[in-house]
N, C-alpha and C positions, 0 to 999 in steps of 0.2 A: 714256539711249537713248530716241527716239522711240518710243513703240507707236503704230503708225497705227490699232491696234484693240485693247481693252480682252481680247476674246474670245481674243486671242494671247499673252495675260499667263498663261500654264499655272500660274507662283505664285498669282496673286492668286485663280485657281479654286476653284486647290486649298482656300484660305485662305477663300472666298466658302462650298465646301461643308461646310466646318469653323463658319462660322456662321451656316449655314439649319440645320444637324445641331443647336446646340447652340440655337439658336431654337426650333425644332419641340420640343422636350424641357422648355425653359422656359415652353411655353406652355400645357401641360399644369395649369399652378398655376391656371391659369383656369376650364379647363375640366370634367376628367374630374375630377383630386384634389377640388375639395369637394364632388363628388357620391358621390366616396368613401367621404371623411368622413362622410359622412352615411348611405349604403346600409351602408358594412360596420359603424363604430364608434356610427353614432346619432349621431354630432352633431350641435349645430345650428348657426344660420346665425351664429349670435352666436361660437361654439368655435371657427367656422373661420374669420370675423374676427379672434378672437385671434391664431391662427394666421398670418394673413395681416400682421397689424399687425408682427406682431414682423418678418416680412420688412421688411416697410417700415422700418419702426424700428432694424435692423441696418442698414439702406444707407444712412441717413440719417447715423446715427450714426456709422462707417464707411468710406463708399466715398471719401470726400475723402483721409480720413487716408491710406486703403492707396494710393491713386493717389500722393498725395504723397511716400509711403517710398519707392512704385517708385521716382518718379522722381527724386527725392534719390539710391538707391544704383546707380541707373543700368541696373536690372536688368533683364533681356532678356523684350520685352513677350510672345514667342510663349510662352516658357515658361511668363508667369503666366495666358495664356491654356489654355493645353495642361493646368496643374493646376485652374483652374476646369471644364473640360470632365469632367475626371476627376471632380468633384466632384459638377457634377450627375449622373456618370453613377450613381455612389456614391449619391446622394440618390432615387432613383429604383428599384435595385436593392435597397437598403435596404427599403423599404415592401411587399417580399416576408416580410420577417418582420411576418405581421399578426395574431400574437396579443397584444398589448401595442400602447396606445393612444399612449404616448409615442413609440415610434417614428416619429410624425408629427411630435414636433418634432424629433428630430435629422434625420430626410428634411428637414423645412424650413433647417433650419440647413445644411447641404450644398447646398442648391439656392441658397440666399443666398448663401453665399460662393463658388459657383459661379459666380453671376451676377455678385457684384461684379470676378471675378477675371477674366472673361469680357468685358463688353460695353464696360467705358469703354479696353479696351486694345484692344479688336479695333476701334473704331471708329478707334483713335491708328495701329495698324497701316493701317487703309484708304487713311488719309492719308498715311503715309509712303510707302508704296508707290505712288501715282499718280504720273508723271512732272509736269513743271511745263506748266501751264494743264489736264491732264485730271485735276483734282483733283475737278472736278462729278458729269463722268462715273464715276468711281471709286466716287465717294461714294454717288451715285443708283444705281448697283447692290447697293452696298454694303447700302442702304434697303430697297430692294426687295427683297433676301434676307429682311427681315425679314416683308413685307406676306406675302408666298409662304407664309411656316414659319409665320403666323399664321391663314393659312386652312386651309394642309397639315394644323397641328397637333391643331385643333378636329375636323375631320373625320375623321383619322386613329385619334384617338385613342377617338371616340367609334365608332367603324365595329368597331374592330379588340374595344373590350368587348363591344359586343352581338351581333358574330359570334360569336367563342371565347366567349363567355360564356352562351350558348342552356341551355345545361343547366345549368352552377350560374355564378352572376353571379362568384365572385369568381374563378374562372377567369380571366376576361376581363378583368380587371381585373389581375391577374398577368400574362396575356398582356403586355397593353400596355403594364406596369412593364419584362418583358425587353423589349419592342420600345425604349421609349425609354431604358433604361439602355444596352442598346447600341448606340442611334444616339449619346448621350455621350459611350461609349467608342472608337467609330467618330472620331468628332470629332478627340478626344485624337489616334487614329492618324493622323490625317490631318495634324495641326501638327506631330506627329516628321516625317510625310513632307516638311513645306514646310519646316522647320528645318532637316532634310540638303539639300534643293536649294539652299536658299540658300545653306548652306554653300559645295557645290560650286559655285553662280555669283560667289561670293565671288574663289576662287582662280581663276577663268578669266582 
């Protein structure tokens, strides 16, 4: 079908707010987490390099192979999106237990396989879903969700600690662990939602 306008694609919305959700939540690794690491656990800049490496280091290692399985056993990309959302919302939700220092790396290992399980499918979903020649436009919103959840995230994330966090810091830092675990899980809800309409536009 022709869409004369991308803004009339009510899936592809839904689908666009399932990944500024799960952007805004990823972008957190940048920001607020290794100032975390550091105010509540004392680490330093070197620990949470480690930390960061090993993310890089799992994708690297990783992301080819899982994209490859997918697509070898044919398996349906929203749902591997839909369990990476859960994932980070898990990876996020998690760092509420903060008396033990290792729980940073299993919060990291959730948020990686979140990620892997999340971006290189939801950008194959963007594609599929554009009718033929507004594959640009799809795509350049598709981008744009991310530039959005990159500025949202930094902002948000840092606004929401130092408010809720006035009287003891790691408050605020909890706060912002439920804010973004359940923008995650929000996510997650949001691909069961575009999974049933599709469904239903299936049989029309």
């Amino acid at each position: 079908s022709n869409i004369d306008s991308i803004w009339k694609d009510k899936l592809f919305l839904i689908f666009l707010f399932s990944s500024f959700a799960t952007a805004v939540v990823f972008f957190q690794l940048f920001t607020t987490l290794p100032l975390y690491h550091k105010e509540w656990y004392g680490l330093t800049e070197v620990h949470t390099g480690l930390l960061m490496s090993m993310n890089g280091l799992l994708i690297f290692a990783l992301e080819m192979p899982i994209v490859g399985f997918v697509e070898r056993k044919s398996l349906p990309k929203l749902k591997i999106i839909f369990w990476g959302s859960v994932f980070m919302a898990i990876g996020f939700f998690i760092l509420l237990i903060d008396t033990w220092v290792g729980m940073l790396v299993i919060s990291m290992l959730f948020i990686t396989f979140g990620e892997m399980f999340c971006f290189p499918f939801s950008n194959a979903f963007a594609m599929s879903r554009a009718p033929r020649g507004f594959e640009g436009r799809y795509m350049a919103l598709y981008t744009m969700t991310f530039s959005l959840a990159h500025m949202v995230s930094s902002k948000s994330g840092m606004e929401t600690i130092s408010w809720f966090g006035a009287q003891s810091r790691i408050e605020g830092y909890n706060t912002n662990w439920i804010i973004m675990g359940s923008l995650g899980a929000a996510a997650a809800a949001s691909i069961i939602v575009l999974q049933w309409r599709l469904k239903k536009e299936s049989l029309k």
